[in-house]
C-alpha positions as CSV (number, residue, x, y, z in Angstrom):
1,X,-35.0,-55.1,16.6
2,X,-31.1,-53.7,15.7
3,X,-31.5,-49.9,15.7
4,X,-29.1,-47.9,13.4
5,X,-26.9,-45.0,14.7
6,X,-27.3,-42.0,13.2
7,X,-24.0,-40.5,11.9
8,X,-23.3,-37.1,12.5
9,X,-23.9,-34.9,9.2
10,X,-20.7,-34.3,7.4
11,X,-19.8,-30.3,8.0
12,X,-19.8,-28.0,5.1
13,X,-17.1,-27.4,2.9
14,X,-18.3,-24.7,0.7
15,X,-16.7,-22.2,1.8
16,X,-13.4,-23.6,2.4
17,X,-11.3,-23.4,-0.8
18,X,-12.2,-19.7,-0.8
19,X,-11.0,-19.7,2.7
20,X,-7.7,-21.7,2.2
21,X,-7.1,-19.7,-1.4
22,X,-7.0,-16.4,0.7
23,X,-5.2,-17.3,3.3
24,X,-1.9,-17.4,1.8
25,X,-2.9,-13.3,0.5
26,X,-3.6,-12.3,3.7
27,X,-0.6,-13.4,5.6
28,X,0.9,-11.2,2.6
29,X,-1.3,-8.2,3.4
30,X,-0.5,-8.4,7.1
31,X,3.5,-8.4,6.3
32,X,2.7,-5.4,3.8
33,X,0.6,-3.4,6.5
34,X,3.8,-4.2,9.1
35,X,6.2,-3.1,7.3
36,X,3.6,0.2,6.2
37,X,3.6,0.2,10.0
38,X,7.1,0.6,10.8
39,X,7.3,3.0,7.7
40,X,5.2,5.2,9.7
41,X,6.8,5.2,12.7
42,X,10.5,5.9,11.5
43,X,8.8,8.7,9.4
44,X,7.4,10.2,12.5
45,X,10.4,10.2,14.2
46,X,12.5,11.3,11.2
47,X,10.3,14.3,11.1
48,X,10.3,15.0,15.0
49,X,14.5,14.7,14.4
50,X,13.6,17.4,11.5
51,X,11.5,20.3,13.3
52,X,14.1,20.0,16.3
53,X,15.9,22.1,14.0
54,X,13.5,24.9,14.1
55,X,14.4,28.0,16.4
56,X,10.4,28.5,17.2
57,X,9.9,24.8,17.5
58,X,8.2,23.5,20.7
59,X,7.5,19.9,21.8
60,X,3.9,20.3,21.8
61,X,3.3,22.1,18.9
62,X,4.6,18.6,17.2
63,X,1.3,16.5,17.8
64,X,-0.8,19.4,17.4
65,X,-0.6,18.7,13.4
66,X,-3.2,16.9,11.8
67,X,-0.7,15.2,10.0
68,X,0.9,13.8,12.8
69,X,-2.1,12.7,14.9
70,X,-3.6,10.9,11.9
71,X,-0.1,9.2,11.0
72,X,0.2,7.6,14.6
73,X,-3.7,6.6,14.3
74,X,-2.5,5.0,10.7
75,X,0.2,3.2,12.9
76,X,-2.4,1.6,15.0
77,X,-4.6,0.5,12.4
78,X,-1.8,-0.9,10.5
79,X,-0.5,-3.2,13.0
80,X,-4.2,-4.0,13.7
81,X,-4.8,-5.0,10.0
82,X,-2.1,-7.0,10.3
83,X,-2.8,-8.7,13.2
84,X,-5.9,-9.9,12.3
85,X,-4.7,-10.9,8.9
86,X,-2.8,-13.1,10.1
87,X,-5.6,-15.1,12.2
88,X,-8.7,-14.3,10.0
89,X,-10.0,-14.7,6.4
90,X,-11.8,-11.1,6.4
91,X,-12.2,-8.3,8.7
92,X,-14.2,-7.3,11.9
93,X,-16.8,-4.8,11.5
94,X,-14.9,-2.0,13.8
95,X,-11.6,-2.8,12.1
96,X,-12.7,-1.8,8.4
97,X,-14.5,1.3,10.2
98,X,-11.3,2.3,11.9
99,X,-9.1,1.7,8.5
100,X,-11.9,4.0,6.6
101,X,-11.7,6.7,8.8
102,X,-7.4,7.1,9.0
103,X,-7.5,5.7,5.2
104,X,-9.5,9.0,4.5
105,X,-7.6,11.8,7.1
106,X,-4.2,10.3,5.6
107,X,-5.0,11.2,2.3
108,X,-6.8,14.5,2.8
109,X,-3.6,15.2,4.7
110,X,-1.4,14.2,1.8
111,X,-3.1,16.8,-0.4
112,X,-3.7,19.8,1.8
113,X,0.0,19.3,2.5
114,X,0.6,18.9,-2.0
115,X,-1.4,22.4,-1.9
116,X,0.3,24.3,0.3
117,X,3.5,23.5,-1.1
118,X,2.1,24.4,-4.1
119,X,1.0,27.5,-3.2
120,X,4.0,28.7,-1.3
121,X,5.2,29.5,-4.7
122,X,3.1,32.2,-5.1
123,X,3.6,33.4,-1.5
124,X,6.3,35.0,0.6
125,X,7.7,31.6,1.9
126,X,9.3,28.7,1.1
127,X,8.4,25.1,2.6
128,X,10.7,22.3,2.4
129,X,9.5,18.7,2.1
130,X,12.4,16.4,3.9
131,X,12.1,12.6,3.3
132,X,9.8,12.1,6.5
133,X,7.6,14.8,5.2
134,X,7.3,12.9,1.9
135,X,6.8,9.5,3.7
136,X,4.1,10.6,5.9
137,X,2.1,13.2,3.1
138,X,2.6,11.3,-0.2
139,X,4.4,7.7,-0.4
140,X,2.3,6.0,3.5
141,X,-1.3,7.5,1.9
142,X,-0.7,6.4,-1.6
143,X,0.3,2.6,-0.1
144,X,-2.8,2.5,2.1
145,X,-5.2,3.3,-0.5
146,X,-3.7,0.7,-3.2
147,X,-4.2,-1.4,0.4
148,X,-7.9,-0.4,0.6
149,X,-8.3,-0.9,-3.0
150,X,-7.3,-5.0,-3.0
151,X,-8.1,-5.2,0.7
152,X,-9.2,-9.3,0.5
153,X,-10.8,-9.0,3.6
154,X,-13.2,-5.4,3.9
155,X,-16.6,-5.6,3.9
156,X,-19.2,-3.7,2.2
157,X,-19.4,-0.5,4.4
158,X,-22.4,1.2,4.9
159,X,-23.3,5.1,3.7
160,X,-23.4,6.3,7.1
161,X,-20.1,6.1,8.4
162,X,-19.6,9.8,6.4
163,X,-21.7,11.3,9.3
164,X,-18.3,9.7,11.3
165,X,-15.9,10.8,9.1
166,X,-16.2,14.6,10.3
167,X,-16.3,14.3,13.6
168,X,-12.9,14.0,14.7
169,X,-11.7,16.7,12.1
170,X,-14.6,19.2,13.6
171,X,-12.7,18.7,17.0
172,X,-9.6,19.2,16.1
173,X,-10.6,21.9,14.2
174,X,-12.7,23.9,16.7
175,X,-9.4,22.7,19.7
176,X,-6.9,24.3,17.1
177,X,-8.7,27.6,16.3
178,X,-9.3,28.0,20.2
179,X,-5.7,27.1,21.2
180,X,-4.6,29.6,18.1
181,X,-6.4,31.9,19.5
182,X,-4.7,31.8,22.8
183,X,-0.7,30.7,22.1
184,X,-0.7,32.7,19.0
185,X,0.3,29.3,17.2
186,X,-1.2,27.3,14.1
187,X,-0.4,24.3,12.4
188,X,-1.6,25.9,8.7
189,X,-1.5,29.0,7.7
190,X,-5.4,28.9,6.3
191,X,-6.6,28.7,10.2
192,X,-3.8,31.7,11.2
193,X,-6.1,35.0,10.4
194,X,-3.2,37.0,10.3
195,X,-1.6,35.1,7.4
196,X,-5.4,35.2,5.5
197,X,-7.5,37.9,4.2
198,X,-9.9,37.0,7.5
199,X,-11.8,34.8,9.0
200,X,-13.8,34.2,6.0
201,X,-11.1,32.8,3.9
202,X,-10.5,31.0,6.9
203,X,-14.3,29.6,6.6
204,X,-13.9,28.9,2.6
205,X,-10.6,26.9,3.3
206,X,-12.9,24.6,6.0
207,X,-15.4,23.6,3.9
208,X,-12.9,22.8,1.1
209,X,-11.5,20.6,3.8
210,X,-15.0,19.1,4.2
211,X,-15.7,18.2,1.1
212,X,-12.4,16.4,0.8
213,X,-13.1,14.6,3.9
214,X,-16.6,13.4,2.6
215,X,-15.6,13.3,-1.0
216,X,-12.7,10.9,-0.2
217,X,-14.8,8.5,2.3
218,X,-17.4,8.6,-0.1
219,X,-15.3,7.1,-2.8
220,X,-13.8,4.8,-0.4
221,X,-16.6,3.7,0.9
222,X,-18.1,3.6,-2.6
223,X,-14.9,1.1,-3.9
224,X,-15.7,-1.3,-0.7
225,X,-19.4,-1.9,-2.3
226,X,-18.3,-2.7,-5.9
227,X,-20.1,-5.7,-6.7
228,X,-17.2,-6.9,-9.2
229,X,-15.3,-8.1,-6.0
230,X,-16.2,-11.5,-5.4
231,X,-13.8,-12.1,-2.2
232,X,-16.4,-9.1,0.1
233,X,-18.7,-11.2,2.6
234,X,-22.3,-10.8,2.9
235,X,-23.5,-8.9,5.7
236,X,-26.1,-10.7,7.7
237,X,-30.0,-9.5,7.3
238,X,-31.1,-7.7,10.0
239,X,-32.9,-10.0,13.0
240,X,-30.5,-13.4,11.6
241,X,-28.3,-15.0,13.7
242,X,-24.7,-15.9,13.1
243,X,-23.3,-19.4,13.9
């Protein structure tokens, strides 16, 4: 009696024209987030090179800006985006995490800093916004949200990542009006009690920042979960196992 050999099934190939269609877009988004990359970067130092000039400037004041901190932290997750756009069709879990949280304190940085310049108009002082100042408040935030919004490769972010999204912000926060308190030194004037009505304008100006915080990642988190955008993957059900 001849027995037949079984052949192997043949793999799956229903996923792979959407895999070899996005390909080509996401070697495109990781030479965009590269070059957004080394944008920050020469804007950081362009604006280290720029408070040099300042009679009262020390070293360390320099990263004690919010600005600053989350501009290096959009550096990292910029090379990481790109990095793994190069190699993947969509992103790890932790990745689109990370790029919601510096997505959200780049932008909430951008417009504290629009409102403040604003504002000096109606103030004793002038501010002046140098080109690294404009890379790193308006032109780096304004790319990486048009990078969120046709992000290829994001998932669909759950609601409770804006519990997250506060606590680095309530750190710095709380560090800042500690160290204030002690050096006699703020980043913004809305923290500085001397150069507010008190420390309840100081309060009013915080939760402001707050709802910016949560208003923004709300809205980005909001955009990742729009069901118009066929390229997001499915998350697994809870208990299933991935192959």
């Amino acid at each position: 009696m001849s027995a037949q050999r079984a052949l192997p099934a043949a793999p799956s190939r229903a996923a792979l024209p959407r895999t070899v269609a996005l390909l080509p877009l996401r070697r495109a988004f990781g030479i965009g987030r590269l070059l957004l990359a080394a944008t920050g970067v020469v804007a950081l130092l362009g604006y280290f090179d720029y408070v040099l000039g300042f009679a009262t400037f020390a070293v360390y004041n320099y990263f004690s800006y919010f600005t600053v901190q989350s501009a290096m932290a959009a550096v990292v997750a910029f090379v990481a985006g790109a990095l793994v756009a190069f190699r993947h069709a969509t992103d790890p879990a932790w990745l689109d995490w990370f790029r919601l949280l510096v997505t959200t304190y780049i932008m909430v940085s951008g417009i504290v800093f629009l409102t403040i310049v604003i504002q000096s108009s109606s103030r004793d002082y002038t501010i002046e916004v140098p080109w690294s100042s404009q890379l790193l408040h308006f032109w780096i935030p304004t790319i990486a949200l048009v990078d969120w919004l046709t992000d290829a490769g994001k998932a669909r972010l759950p609601w409770k990542l804006l519990a997250w999204v506060l606590v680095l912000p309530s750190i710095w926060g709380v560090f800042t009006l500690v160290r204030g308190s002690m050096v006699g030194w703020y980043p913004y004037f809305f923290l500085d009690p001397v150069q507010v009505s008190g420390p309840l304008e100081t309060v009013v100006y915080c939760l402001i920042a707050v709802l910016l915080f949560t208003g923004i990642a709300a809205i980005l988190i909001a955009t990742s979960r729009l069901p118009s955008q066929p390229w997001h993957r499915p998350r697994p059900e809870s208990g299933s196992q991935q192959r």
